[in-house]
N, CA and C atoms as a LAMMPS dump frame, in Angstrom:
ITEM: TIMESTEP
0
ITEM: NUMBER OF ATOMS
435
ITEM: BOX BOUNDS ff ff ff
-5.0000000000000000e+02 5.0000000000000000e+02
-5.0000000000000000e+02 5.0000000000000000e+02
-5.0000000000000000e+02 5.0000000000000000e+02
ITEM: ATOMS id mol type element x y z
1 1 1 N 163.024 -302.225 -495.964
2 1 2 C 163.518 -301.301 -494.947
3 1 3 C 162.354 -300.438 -494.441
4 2 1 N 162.277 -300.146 -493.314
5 2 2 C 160.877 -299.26 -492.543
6 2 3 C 161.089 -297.982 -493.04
7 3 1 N 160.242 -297.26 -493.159
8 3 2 C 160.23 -295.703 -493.753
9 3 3 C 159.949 -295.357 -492.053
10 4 1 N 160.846 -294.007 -492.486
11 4 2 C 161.575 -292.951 -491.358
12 4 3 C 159.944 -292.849 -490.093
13 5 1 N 159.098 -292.546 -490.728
14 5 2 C 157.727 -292.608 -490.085
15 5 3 C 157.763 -293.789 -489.265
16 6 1 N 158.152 -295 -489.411
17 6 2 C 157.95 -296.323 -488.542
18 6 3 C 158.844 -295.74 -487.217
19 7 1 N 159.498 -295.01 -487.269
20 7 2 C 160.187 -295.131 -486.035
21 7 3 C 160.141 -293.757 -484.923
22 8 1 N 160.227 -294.209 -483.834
23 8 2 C 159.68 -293.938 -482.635
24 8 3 C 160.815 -292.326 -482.473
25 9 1 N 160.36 -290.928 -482.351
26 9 2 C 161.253 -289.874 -482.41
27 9 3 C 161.549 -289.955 -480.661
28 10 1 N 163.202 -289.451 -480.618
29 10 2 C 163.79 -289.649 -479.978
30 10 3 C 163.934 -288.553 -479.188
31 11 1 N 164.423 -287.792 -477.972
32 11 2 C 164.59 -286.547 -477.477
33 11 3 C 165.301 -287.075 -476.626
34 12 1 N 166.579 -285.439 -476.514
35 12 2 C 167.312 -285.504 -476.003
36 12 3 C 167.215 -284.952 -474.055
37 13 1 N 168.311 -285.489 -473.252
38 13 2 C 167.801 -284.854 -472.004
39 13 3 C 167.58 -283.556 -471.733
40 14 1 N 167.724 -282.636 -472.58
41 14 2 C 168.07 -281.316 -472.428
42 14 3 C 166.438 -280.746 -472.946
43 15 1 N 166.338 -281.645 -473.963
44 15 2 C 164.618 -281.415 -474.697
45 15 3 C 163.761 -281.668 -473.701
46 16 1 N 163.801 -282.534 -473.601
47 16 2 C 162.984 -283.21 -471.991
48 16 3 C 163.028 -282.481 -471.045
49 17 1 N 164.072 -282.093 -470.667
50 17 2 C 164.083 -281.065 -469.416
51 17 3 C 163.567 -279.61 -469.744
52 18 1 N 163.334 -279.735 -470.544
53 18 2 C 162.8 -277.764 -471.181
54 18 3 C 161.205 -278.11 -471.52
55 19 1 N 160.87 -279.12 -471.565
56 19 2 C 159.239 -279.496 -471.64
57 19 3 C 159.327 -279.73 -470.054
58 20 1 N 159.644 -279.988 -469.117
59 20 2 C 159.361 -280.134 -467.686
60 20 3 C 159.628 -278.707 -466.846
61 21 1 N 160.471 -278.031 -467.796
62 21 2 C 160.815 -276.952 -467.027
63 21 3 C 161.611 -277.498 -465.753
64 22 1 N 162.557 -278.282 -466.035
65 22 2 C 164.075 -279.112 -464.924
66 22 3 C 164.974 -278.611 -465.279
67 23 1 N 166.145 -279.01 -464.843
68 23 2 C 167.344 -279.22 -465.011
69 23 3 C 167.717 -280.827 -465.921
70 24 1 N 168.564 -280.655 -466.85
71 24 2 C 168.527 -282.201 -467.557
72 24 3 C 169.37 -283.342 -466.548
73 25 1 N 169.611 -282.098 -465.425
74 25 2 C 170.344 -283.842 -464.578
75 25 3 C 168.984 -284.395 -463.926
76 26 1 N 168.068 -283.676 -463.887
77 26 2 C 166.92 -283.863 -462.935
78 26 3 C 166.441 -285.267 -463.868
79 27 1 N 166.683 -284.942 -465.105
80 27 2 C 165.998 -286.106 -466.138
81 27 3 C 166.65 -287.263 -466.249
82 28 1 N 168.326 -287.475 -465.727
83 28 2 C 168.712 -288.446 -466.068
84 28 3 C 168.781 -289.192 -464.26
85 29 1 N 168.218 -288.469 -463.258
86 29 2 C 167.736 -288.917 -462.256
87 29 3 C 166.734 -289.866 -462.209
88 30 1 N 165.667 -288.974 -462.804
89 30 2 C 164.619 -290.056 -462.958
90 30 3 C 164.852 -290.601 -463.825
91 31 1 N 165.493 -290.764 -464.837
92 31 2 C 165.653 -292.596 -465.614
93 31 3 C 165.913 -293.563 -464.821
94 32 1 N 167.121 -292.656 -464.029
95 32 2 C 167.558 -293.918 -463.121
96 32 3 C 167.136 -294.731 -462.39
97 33 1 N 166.106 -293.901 -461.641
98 33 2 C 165.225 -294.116 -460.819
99 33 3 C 164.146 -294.932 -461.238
100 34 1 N 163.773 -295.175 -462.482
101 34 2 C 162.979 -295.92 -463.531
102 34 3 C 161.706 -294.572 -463.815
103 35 1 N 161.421 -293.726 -462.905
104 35 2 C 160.343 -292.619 -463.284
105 35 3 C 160.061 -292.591 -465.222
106 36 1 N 161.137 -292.596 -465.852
107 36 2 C 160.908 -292.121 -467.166
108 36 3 C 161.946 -293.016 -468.155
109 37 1 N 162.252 -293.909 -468.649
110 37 2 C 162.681 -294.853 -470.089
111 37 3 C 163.429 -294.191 -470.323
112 38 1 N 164.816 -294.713 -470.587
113 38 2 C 165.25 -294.44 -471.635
114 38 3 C 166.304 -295.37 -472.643
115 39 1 N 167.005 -295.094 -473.396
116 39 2 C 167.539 -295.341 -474.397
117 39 3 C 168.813 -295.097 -474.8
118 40 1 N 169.726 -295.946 -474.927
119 40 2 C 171.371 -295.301 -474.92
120 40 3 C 172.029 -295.382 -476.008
121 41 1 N 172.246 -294.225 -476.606
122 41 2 C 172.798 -294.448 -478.267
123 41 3 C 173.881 -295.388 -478.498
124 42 1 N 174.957 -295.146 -479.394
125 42 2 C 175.771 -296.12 -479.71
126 42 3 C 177.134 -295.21 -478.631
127 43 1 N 177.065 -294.303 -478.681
128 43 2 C 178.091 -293.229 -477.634
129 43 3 C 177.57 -293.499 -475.866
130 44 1 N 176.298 -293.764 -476.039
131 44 2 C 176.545 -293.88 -474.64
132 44 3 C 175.34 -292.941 -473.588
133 45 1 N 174.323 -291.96 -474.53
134 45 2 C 174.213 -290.713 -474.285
135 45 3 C 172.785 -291.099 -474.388
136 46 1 N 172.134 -290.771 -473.355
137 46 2 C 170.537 -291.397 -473.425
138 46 3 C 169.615 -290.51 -474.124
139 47 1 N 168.935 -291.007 -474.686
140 47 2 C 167.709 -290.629 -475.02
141 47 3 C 166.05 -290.733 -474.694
142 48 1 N 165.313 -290.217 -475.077
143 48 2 C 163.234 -290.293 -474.589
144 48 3 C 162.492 -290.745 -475.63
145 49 1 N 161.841 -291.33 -475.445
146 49 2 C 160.741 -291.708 -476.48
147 49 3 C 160.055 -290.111 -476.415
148 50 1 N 159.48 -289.632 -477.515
149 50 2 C 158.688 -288.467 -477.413
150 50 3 C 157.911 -288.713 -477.119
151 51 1 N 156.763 -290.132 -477.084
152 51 2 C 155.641 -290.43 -476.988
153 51 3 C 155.345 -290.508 -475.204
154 52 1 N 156.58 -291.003 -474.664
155 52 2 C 156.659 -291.268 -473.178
156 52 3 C 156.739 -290.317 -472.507
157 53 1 N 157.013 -289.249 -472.989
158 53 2 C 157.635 -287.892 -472.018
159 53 3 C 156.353 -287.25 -472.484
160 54 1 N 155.66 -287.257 -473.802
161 54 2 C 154.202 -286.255 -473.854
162 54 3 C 153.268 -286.886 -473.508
163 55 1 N 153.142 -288.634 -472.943
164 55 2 C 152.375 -289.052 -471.977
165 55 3 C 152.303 -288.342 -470.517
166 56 1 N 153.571 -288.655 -470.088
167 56 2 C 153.464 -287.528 -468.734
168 56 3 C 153.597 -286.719 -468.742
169 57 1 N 153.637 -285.683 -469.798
170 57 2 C 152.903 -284.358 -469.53
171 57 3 C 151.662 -283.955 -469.366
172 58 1 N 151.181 -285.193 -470.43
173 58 2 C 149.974 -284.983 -470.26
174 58 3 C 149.313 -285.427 -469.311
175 59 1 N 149.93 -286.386 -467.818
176 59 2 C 149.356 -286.854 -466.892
177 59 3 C 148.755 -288.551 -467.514
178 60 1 N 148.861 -289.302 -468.574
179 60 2 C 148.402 -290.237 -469.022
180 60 3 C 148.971 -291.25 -468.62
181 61 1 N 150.25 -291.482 -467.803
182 61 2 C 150.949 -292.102 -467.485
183 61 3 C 150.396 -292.673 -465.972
184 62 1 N 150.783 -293.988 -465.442
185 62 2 C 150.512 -294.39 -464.495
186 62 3 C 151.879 -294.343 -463.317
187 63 1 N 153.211 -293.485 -463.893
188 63 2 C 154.22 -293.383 -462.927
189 63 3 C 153.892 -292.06 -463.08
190 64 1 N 153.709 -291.42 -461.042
191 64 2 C 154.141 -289.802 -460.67
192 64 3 C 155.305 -289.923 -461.325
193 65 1 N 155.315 -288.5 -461.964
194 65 2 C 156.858 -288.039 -462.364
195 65 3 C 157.167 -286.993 -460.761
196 66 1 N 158.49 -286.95 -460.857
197 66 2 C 158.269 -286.545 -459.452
198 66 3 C 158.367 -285.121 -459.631
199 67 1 N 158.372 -284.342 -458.559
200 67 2 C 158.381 -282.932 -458.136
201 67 3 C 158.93 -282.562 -456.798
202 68 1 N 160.434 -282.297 -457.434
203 68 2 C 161.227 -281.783 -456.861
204 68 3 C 161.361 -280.868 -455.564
205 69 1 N 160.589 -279.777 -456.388
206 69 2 C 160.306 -278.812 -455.161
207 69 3 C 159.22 -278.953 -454.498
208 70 1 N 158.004 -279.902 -454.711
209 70 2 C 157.329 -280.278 -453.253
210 70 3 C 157.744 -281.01 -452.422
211 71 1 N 158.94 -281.62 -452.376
212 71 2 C 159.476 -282.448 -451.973
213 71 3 C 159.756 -282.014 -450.165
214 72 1 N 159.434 -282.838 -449.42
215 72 2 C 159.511 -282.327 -448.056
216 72 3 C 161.103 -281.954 -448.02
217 73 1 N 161.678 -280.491 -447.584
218 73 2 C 163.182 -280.251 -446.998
219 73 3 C 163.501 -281.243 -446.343
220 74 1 N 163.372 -281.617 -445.537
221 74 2 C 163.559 -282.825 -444.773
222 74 3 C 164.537 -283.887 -445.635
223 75 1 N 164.129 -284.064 -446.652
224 75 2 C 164.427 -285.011 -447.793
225 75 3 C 165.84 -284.602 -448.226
226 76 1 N 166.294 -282.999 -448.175
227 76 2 C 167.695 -282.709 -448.621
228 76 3 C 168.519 -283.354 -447.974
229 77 1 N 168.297 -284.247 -446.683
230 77 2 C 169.774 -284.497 -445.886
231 77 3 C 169.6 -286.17 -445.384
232 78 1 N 169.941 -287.05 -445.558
233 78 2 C 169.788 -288.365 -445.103
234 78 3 C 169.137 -288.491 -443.964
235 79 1 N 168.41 -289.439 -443.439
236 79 2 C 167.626 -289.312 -442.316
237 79 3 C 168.432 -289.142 -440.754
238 80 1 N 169.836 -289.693 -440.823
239 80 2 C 170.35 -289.861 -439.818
240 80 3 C 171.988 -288.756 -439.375
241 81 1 N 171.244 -287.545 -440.245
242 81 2 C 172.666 -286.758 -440.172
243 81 3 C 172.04 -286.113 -438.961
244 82 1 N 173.571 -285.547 -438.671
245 82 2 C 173.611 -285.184 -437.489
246 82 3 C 174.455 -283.684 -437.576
247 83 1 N 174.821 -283.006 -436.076
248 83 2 C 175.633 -281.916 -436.144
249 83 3 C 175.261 -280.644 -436.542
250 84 1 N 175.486 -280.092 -437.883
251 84 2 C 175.487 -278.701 -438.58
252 84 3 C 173.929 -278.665 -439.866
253 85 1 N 173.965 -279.778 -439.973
254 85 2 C 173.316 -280.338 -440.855
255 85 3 C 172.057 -280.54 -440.235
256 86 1 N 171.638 -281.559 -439.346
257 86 2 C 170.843 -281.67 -438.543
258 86 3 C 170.326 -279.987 -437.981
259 87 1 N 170.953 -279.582 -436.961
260 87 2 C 170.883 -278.311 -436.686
261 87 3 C 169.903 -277.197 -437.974
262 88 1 N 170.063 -277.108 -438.991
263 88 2 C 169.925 -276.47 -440.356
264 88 3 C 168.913 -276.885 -440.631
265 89 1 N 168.507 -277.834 -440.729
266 89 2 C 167.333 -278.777 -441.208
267 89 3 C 165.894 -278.442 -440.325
268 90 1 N 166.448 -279.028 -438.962
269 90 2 C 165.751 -278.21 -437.443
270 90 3 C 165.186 -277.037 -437.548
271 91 1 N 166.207 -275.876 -437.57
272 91 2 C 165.783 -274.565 -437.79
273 91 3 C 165.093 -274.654 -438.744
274 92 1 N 165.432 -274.848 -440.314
275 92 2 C 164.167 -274.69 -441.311
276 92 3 C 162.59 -275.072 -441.093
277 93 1 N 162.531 -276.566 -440.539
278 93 2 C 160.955 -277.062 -440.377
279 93 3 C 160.511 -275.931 -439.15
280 94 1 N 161.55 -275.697 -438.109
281 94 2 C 161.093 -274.485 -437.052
282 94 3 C 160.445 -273.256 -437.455
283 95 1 N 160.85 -272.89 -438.87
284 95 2 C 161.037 -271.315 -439.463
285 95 3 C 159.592 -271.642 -439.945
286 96 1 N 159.505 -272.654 -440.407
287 96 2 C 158.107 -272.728 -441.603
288 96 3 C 158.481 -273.139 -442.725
289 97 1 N 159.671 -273.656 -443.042
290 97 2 C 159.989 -273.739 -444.435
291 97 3 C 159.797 -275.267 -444.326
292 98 1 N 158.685 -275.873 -445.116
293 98 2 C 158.129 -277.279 -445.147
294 98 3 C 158.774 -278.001 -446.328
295 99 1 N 158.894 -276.801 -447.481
296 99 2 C 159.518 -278.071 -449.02
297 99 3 C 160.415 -277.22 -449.411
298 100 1 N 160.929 -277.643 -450.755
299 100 2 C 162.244 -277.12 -450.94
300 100 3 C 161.692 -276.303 -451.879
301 101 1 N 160.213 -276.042 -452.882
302 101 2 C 160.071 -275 -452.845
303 101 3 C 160.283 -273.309 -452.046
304 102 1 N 159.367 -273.512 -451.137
305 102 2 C 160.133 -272.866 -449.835
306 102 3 C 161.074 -272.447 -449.72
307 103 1 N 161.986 -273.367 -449.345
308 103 2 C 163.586 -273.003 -449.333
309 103 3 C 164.38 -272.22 -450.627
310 104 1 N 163.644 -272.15 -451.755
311 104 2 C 164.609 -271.665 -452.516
312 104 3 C 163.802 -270.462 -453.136
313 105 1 N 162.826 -270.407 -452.488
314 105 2 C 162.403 -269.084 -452.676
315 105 3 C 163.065 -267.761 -451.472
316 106 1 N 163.594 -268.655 -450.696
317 106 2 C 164.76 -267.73 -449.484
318 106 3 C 165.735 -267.107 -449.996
319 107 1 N 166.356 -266.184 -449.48
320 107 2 C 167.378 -265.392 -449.626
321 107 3 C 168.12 -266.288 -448.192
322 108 1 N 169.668 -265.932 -448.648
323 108 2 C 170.398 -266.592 -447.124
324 108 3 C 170.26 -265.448 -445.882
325 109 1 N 170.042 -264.137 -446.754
326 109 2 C 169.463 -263.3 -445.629
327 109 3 C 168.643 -263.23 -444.78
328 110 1 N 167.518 -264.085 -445.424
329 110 2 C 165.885 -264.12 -444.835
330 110 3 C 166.463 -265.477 -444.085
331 111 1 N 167.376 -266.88 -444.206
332 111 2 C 167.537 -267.693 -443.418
333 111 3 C 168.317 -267.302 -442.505
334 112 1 N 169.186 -266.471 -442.609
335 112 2 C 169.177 -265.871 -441.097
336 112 3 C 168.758 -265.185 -440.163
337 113 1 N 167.913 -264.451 -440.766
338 113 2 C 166.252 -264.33 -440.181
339 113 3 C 165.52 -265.029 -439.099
340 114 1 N 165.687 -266.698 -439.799
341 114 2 C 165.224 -267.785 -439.324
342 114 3 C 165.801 -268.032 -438.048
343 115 1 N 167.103 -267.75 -437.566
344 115 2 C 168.333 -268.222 -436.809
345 115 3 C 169.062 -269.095 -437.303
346 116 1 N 169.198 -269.62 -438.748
347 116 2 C 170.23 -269.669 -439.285
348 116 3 C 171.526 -269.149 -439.082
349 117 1 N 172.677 -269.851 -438.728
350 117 2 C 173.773 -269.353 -438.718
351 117 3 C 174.696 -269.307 -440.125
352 118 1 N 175.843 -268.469 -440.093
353 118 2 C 176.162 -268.52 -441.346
354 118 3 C 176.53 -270.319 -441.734
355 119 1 N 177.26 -270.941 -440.862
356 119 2 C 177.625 -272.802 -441.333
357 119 3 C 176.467 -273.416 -441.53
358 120 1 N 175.186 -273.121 -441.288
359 120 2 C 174.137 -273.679 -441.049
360 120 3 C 173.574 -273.535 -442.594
361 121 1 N 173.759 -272.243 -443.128
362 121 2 C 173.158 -271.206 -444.779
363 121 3 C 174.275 -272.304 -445.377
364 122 1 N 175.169 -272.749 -445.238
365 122 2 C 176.423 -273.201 -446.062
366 122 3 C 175.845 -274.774 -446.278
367 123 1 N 175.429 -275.547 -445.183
368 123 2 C 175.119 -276.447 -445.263
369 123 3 C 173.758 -276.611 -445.931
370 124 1 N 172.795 -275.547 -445.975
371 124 2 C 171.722 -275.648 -447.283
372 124 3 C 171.901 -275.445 -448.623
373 125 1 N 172.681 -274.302 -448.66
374 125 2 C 173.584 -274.197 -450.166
375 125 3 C 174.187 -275.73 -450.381
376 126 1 N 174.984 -276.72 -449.652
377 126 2 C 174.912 -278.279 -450.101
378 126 3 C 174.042 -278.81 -450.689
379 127 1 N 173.358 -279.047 -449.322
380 127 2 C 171.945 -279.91 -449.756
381 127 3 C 171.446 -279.421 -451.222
382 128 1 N 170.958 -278.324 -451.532
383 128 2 C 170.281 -277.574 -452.711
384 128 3 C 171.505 -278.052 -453.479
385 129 1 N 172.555 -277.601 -453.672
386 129 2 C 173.356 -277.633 -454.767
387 129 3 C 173.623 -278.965 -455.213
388 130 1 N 173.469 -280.221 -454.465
389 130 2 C 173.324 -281.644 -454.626
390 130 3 C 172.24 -282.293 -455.232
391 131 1 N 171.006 -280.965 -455.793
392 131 2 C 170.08 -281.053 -456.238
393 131 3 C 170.203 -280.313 -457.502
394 132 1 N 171.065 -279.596 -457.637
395 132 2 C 170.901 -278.434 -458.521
396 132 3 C 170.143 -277.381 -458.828
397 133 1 N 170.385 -277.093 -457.473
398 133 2 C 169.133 -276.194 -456.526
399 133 3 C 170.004 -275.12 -456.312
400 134 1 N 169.368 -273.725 -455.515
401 134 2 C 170.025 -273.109 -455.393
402 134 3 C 169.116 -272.023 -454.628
403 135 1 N 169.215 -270.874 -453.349
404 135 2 C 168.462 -269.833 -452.496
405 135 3 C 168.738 -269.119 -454.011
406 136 1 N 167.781 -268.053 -453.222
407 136 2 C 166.606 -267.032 -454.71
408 136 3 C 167.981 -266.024 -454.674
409 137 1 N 167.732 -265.742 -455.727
410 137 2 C 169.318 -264.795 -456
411 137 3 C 170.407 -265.384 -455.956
412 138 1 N 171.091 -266.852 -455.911
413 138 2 C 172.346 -267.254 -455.972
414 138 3 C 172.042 -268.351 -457.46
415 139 1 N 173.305 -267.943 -457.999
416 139 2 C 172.979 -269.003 -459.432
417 139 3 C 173.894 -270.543 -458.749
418 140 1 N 173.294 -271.486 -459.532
419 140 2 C 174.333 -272.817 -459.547
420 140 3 C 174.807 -273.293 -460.258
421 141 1 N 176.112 -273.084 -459.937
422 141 2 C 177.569 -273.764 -460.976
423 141 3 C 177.377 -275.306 -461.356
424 142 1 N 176.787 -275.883 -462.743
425 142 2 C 176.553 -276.59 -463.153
426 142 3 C 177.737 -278.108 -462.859
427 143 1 N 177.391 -279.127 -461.822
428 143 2 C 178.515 -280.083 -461.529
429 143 3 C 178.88 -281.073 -462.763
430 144 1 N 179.461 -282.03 -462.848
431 144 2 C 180.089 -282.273 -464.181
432 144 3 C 179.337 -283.614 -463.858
433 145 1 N 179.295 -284.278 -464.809
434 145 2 C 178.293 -285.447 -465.131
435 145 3 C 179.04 -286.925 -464.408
């Protein structure tokens, strides 16, 4: 039988996500996505190689892990929306707000600032919250798995 040492330590998404400083849905995104391995217990409930996740921390890895908030705004809304959404999106790249860093360093006050309308602030609170994102001063109600 292999002694406990032969085998590869395991971490959970929540561990993983607190060494990335994410959200753990952010982590079971990128599995999906193939960004990062993983492993599905006998329940169902994935797991990390420790060795794989302190590769890309350490940058040793040959897959970008991604980054969320450099992520062009643009990216919150499918390429071909239209309407309220579109409109929202518009105004933001107009305002200066280039990534979703950016954006969530906003207050919905300061996006109406922008000319944001209030349906327009509603429709970024989406986008962000479909991320598990959220404007500076509003918390996000954790969605169910």
């Amino acid at each position: 039988m292999p002694s406990v040492t032969e085998y590869e330590k395991l971490l959970t998404p929540a561990q993983v996500a607190a060494a990335f400083s994410v959200d753990a849905k952010t982590i079971t995104r990128w599995a999906k996505a193939g960004k990062l391995s993983s492993i599905r217990t006998l329940g169902g409930h994935r797991r990390y190689k420790e060795t794989e996740v302190r590769a890309l921390l350490a940058g040793n890895s040959t897959e970008r892990v991604p980054d969320p908030p450099a992520d062009p705004v643009s990216l919150l809304w499918a390429p071909g929306v239209i309407g309220v959404a579109a409109a929202a999106r518009d105004r933001l790249t107009d305002g200066g707000i280039t990534t979703v860093r950016d954006l969530v360093a906003c207050t919905a006050v300061e996006l109406a600032g922008l000319g944001l309308r209030p349906p327009h602030v509603e429709q970024v609170r989406l986008a962000l919250y479909r991320r598990d994102l959220a404007l500076r001063g509003e918390i996000v109600d954790s969605k169910a798995a």
